[in-house]
C-alpha positions as CSV (number, residue, x, y, z in Angstrom):
1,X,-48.5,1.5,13.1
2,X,-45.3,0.5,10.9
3,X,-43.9,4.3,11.4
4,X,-44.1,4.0,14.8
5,X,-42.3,0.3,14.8
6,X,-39.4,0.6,12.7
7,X,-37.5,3.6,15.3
8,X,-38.1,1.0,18.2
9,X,-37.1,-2.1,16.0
10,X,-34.1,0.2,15.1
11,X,-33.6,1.2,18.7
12,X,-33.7,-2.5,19.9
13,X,-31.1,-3.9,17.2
14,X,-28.9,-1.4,17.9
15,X,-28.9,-2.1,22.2
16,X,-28.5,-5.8,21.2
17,X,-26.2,-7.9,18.5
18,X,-25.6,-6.1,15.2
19,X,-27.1,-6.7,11.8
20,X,-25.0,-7.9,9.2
21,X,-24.3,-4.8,7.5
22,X,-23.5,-2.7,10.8
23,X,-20.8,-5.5,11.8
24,X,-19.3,-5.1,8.6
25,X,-18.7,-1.6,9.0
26,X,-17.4,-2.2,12.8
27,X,-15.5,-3.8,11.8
28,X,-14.4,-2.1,8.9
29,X,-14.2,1.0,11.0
30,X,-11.7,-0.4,13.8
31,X,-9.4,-2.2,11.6
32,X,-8.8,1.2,9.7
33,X,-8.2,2.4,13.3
34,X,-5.7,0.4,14.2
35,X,-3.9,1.0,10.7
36,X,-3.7,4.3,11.8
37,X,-2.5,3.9,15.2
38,X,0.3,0.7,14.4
39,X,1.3,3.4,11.7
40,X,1.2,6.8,13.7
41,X,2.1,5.1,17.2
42,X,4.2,1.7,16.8
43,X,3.0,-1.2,17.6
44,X,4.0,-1.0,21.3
45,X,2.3,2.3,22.4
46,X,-1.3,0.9,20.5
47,X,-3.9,-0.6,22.4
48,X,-7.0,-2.1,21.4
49,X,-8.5,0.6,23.9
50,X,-7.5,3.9,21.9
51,X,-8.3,2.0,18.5
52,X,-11.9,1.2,20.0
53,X,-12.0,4.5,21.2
54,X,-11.0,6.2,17.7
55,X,-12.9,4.0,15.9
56,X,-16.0,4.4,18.6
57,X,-16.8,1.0,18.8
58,X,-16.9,-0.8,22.7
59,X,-13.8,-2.9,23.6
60,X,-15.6,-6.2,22.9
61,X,-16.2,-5.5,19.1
62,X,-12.9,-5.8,18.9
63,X,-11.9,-8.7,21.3
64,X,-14.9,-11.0,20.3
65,X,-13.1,-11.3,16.9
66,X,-9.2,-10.4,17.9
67,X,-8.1,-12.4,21.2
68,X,-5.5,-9.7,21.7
69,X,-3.6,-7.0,20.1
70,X,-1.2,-9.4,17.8
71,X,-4.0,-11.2,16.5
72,X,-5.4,-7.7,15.6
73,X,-2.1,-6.7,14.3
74,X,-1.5,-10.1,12.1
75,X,-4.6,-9.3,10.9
76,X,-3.7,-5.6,9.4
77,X,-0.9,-7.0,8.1
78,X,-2.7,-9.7,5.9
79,X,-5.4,-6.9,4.8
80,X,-2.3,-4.8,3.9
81,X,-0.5,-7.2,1.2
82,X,-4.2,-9.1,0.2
83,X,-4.6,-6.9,-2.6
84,X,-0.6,-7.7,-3.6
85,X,-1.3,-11.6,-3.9
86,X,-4.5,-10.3,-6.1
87,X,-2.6,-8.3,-8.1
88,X,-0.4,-10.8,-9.1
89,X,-2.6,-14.1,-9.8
90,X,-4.2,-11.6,-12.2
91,X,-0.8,-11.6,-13.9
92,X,0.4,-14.7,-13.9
93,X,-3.1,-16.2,-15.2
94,X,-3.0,-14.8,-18.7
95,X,-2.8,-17.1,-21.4
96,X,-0.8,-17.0,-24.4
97,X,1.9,-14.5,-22.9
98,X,5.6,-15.3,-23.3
99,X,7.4,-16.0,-19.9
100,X,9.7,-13.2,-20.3
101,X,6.7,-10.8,-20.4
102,X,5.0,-12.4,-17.4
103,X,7.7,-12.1,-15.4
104,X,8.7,-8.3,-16.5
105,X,4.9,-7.5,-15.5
106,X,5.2,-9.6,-12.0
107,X,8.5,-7.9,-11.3
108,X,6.4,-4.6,-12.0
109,X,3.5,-5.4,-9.9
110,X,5.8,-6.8,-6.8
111,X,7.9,-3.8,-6.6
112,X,4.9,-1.9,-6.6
113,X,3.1,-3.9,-3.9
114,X,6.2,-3.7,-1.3
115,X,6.4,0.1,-2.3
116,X,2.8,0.7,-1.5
117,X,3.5,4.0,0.9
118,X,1.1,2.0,4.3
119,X,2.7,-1.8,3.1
120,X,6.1,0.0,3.0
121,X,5.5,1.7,6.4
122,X,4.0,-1.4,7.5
123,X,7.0,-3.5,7.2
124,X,9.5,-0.7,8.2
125,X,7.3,-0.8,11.8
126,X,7.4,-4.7,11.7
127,X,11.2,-4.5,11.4
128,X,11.6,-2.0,13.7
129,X,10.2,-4.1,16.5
130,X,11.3,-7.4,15.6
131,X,13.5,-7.5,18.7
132,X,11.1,-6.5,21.1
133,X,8.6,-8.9,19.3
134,X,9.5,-11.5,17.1
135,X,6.1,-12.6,16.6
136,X,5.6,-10.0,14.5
137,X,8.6,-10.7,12.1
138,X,7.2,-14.3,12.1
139,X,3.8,-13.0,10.9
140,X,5.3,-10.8,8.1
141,X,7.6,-13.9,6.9
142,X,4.1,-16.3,7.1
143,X,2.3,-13.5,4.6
144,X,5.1,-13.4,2.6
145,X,4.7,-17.1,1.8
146,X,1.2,-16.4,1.4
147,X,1.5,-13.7,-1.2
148,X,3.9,-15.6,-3.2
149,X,1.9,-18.7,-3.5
150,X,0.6,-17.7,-6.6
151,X,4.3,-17.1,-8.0
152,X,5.2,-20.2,-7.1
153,X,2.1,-22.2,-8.8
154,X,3.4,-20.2,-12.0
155,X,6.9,-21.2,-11.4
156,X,6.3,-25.0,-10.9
157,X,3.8,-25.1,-13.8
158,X,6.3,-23.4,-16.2
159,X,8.8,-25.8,-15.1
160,X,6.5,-29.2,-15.4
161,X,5.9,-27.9,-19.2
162,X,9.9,-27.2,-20.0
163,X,9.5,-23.2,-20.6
164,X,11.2,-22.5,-17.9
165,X,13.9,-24.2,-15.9
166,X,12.8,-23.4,-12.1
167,X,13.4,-26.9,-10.6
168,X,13.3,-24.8,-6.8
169,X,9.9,-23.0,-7.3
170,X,9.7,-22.0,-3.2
171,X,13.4,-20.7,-4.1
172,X,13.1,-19.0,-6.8
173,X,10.1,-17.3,-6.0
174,X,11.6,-15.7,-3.1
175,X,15.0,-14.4,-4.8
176,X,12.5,-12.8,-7.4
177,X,10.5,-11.4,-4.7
178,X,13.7,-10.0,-3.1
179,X,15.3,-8.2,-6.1
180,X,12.1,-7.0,-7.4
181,X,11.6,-5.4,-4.0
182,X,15.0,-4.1,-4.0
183,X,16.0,-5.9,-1.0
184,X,16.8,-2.7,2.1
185,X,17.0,-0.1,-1.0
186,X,13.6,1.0,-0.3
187,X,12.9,1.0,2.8
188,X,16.1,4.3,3.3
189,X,15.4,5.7,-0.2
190,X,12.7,7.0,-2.2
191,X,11.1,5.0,-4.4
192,X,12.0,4.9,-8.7
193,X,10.8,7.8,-10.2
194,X,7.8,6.4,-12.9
195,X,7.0,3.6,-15.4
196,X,9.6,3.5,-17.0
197,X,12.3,3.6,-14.0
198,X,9.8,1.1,-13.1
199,X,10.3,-0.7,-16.5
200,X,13.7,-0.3,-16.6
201,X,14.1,-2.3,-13.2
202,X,11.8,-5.1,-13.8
203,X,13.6,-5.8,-16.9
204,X,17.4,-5.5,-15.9
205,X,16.1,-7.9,-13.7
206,X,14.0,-10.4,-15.3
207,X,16.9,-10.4,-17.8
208,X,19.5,-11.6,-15.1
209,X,17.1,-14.5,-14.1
210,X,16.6,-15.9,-17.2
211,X,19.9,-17.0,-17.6
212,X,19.9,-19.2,-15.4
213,X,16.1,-20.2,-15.6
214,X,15.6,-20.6,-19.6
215,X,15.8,-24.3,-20.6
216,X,18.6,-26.0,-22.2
217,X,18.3,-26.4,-26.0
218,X,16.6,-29.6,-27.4
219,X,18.7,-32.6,-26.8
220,X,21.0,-30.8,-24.0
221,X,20.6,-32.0,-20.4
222,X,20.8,-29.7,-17.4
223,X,22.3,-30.6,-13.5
224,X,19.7,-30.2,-11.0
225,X,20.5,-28.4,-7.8
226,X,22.0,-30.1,-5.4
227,X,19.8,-30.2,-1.9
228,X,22.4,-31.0,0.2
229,X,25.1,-28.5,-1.2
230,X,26.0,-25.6,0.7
């Protein structure tokens, strides 16, 4: 009796709302769909209809989670630099490391983040439709912030305990983002060659900003910022 069950249990689940495990993998399966289409298409000639079709899931798998194509899009975008914020907490949460060597591996592990070949391509489509639709360009900026939390955190923390002088953490965290990246370098060029171009970079870098963010010597004093300068 259970033989004959289990194919018209299976047969009824699969007419009505998924299990657990199959929306998963819908899901799974459309978002890689629509990576592939943003990517291959742009973002203007992709509709949730041929990603529903090349992933072959029904329309409504998609819009019962995604209101409409941007949300979709936002969405592919955040999956795409996820593992980038991950990356770097790792980094930044070792103990007992010297700041100099933190940062040389962060440096590292953002250029290598932004140089992923989809993020990359990613962020060359985002920019290449920012006039048409801003949203998008707003979106990128918002998941930049996002990714760079954890820099930040680090940043503020190594500034509270005097290892560092960082008294902008928001600030600072985004010129390091932007010269580990390389700002427009590598988005027309190829990216560097191996570790130890790679190595090379980070430190030449990490070198520059230490001048200005290692702390003044016992006793000596330091001017903060001013906010209202120009």
């Amino acid at each position: 009796m259970s033989n004959r069950t289990a194919p018209e249990e299976t047969q009824r689940r699969s007419r009505g709302r998924p299990s657990p495990e199959q929306a998963v993998a819908l899901r799974e399966s459309f978002l890689a769909a629509a990576l592939k289409s943003f990517l291959e298409n742009g973002y203007a000639a992709t509709s949730i209809e041929a990603i529903a079709r090349d992933a072959g899931v029904a329309k409504i798998t998609i819009y019962r989670q995604f209101e409409n194509k941007e949300a979709l899009f936002r969405e592919v975008v955040h999956r795409a630099v996820s593992s980038a914020r991950d990356t770097m907490q790792a980094t930044l949460v070792r103990r007992g490391t010297d700041e100099r060597q933190v940062l040389v591996d962060l440096v590292e592990r953002m250029y290598l983040g932004a140089t992923e070949p989809k993020t990359l391509a990613l962020m060359r489509l985002v920019i290449a439709e920012a006039t048409r639709f801003p949203e998008l360009a707003k979106s990128l900026y918002a998941e930049n912030s996002y990714v760079l939390a954890p820099v930040v955190d680090y940043l503020a923390e190594a500034h509270r305990t005097g290892t560092l002088y960082v008294p902008a953490p928001e600030l600072a965290a985004v010129q390091l983002s932007t010269l580990a990246f390389g700002g427009v370098r590598f988005f027309i060029s190829k990216p560097l060659a191996g570790p130890e171009e790679r190595r090379i970079w980070a430190e030449g870098i990490v070198d520059l900003v230490m001048r200005g963010w290692t702390p003044a010597p016992s006793g000596g004093s330091r001017k903060e910022p001013d906010a209202g300068s120009d």
